[in-house]
C-alpha positions as CSV (number, residue, x, y, z in Angstrom):
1,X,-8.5,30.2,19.9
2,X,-10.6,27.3,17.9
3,X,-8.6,24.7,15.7
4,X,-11.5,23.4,13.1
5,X,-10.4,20.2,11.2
6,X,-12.4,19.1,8.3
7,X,-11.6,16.7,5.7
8,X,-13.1,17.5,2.0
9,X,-11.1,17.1,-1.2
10,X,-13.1,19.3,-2.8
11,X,-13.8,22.4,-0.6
12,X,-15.5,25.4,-2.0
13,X,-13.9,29.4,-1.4
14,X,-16.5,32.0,-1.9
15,X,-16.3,35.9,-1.4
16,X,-19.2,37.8,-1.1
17,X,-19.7,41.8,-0.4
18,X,-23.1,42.2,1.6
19,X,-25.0,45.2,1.1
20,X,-23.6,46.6,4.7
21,X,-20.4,46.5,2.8
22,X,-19.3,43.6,4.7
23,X,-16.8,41.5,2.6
24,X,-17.0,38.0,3.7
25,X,-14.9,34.8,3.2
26,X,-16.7,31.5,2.6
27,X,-15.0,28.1,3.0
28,X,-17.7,24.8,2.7
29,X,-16.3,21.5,3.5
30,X,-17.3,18.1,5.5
31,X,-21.1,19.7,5.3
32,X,-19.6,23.2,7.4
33,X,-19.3,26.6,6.3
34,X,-17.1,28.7,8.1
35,X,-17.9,32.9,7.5
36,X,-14.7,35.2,8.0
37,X,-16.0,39.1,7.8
38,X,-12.8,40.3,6.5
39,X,-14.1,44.0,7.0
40,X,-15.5,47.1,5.2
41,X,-12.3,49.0,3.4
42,X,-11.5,48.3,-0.1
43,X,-7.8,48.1,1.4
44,X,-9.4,44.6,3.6
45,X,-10.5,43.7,0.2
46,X,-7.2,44.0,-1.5
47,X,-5.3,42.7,1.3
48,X,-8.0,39.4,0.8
49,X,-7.2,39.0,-2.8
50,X,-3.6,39.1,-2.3
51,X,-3.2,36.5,0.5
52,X,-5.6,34.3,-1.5
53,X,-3.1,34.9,-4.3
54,X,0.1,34.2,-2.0
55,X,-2.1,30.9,-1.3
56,X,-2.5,29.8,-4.8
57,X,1.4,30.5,-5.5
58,X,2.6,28.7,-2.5
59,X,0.2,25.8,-2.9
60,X,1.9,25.6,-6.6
61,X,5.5,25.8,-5.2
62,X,5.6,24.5,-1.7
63,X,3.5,21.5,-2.6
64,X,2.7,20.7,-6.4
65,X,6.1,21.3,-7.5
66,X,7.8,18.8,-5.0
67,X,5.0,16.4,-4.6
68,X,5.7,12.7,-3.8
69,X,3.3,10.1,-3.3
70,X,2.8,8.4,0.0
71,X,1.2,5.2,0.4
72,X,-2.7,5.0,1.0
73,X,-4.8,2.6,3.8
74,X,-6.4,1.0,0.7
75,X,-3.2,0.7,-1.4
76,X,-1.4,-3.1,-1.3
77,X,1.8,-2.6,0.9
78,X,4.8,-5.3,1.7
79,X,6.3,-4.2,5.3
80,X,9.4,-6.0,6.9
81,X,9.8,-7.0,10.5
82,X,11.9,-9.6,11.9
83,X,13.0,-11.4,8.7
84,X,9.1,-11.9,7.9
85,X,7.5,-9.9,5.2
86,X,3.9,-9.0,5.6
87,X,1.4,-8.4,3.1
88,X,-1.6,-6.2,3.0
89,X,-3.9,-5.5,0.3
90,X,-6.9,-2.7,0.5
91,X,-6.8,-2.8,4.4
92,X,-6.8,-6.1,5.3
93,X,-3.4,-8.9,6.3
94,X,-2.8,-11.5,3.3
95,X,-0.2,-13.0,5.4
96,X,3.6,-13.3,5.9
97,X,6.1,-14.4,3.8
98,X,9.8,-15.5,4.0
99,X,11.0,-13.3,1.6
100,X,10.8,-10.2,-0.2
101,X,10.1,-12.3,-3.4
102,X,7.6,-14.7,-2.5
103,X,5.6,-11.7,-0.7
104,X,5.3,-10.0,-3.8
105,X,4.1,-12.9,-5.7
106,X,1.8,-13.6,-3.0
107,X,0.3,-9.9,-3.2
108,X,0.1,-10.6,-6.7
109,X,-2.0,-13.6,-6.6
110,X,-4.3,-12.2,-4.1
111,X,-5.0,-9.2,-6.4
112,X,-5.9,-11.9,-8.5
113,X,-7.8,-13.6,-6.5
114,X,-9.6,-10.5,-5.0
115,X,-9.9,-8.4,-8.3
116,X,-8.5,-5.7,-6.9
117,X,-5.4,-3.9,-8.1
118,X,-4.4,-0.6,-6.0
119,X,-0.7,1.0,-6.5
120,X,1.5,-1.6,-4.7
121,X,4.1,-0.2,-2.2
122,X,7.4,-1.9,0.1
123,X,8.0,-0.1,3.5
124,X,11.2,-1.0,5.0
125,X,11.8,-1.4,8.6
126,X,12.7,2.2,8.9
127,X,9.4,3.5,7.5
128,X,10.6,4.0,3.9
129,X,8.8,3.4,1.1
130,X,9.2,2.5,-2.4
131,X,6.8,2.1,-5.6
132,X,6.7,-1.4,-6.6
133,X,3.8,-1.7,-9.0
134,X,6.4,-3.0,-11.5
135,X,7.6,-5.8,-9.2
136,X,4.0,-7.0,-8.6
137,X,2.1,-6.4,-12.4
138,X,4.9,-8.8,-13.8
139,X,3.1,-11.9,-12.6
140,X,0.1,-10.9,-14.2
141,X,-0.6,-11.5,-17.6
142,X,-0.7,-9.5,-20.5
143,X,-4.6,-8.7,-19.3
144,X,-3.6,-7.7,-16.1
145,X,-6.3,-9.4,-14.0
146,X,-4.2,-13.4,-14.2
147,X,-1.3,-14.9,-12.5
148,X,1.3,-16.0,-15.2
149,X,2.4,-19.8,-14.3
150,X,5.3,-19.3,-11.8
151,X,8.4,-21.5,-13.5
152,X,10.0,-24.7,-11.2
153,X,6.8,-25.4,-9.0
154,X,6.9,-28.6,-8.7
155,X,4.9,-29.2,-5.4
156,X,1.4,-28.3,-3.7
157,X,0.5,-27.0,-0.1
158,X,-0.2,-30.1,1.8
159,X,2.7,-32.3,-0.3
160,X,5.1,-34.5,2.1
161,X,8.5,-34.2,1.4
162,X,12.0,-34.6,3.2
163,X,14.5,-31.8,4.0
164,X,17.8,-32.9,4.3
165,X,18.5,-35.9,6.3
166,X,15.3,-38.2,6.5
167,X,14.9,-38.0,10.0
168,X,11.4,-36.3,9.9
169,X,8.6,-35.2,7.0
170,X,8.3,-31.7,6.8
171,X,4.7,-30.5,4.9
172,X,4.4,-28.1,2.0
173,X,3.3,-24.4,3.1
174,X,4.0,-23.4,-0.9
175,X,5.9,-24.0,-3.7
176,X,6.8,-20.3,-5.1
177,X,8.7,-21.4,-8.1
178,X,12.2,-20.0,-8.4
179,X,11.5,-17.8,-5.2
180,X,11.4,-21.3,-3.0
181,X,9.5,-23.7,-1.0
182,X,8.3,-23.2,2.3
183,X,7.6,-26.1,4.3
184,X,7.2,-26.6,7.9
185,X,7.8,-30.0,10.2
186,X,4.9,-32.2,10.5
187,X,3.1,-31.7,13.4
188,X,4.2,-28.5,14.3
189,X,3.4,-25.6,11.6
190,X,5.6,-23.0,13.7
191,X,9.0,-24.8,12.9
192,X,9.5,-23.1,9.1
193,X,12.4,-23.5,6.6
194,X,12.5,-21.7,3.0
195,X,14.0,-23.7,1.0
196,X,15.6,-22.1,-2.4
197,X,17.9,-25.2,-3.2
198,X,15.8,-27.9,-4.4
199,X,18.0,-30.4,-4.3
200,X,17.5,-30.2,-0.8
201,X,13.9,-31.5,-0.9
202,X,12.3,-34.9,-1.8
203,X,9.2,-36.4,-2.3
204,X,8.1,-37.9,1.1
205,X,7.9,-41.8,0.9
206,X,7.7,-43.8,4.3
């Protein structure tokens, strides 16, 4: 027994009756045609038409009527693992992000900066998966292709500042606004803190 897989999304069914009196069933997809001689008797035929039918039904009930989408290799996705939220957009890493908020606002920006805009999805750490276009399209302007100016910033990757007690500069990863600051220590880019209380954070003077 032969298990044939093709991918097509638009496959083509054709039934033909040969002069022998052959009734055959056509299906063309991927650039292959499979023939299935169904038989002779107006019974095969009839038995043909109503399996075809049967298909047509099921496809409508088993499938249409209960349909949910899933998210595609070219879609923008926001996964979770170990506190870190990664961000993908059209099949390629944007990066990871402290938080659920500052991911999307990153995915949002590198729409932006991409000009791309798929359907936007958040997979949990159990597989799950949500629609978020919402979340993302509302830091794009009214024209949709724009960030909208994110409200608190107040410093720029690169910026010096001090975290707590002065004992050591950390450096500006980002400044996401009301979502936070990242920063990391000076010197060593692995040590991060995401800051969402600004009071916490000063302007690095020596």
């Amino acid at each position: 027994m032969a298990d044939l897989t093709l991918r097509d999304n638009a496959p083509r069914f054709h039934v033909e009756r040969h002069d022998t009196g052959d009734v055959e069933l056509m299906v063309s997809a991927d650039g292959t045609t499979v023939r299935i001689n169904i038989g002779r008797d107006h019974e095969d035929a009839s038995s043909l038409s109503e399996r075809l039918r049967h298909l047509s039904e099921n496809a409508a009930r088993d499938i249409l009527a209960d349909w949910w989408d899933i998210p595609d290799e070219s879609d923008a996705c926001i996964s979770v693992d170990r506190d870190r939220y990664h961000v993908a957009l059209d099949g390629s890493t944007v990066g990871t992000y402290p938080s659920r908020e500052v991911a999307e606002i990153a995915l949002a920006r590198a729409m932006v900066t991409h000009g791309v805009f798929p359907r936007a999805w958040y997979i949990n750490d159990r597989g799950n998966h949500t629609d978020i276009d919402a979340d993302i399209r509302r830091w794009h302007d009214e024209g949709g292709d724009q960030m909208v100016p994110l409200p608190g910033v107040e410093y720029q990757p690169g910026d010096l500042v001090w975290h707590g007690d002065p004992d050591w500069p950390y450096k500006v990863v980002d400044d996401w606004g009301e979502a936070g600051v990242e920063i990391h220590t000076v010197g060593d880019p692995t040590v991060r803190a995401h800051v969402t209380d600004r009071t916490q954070l000063r302007p690095y003077s020596p």
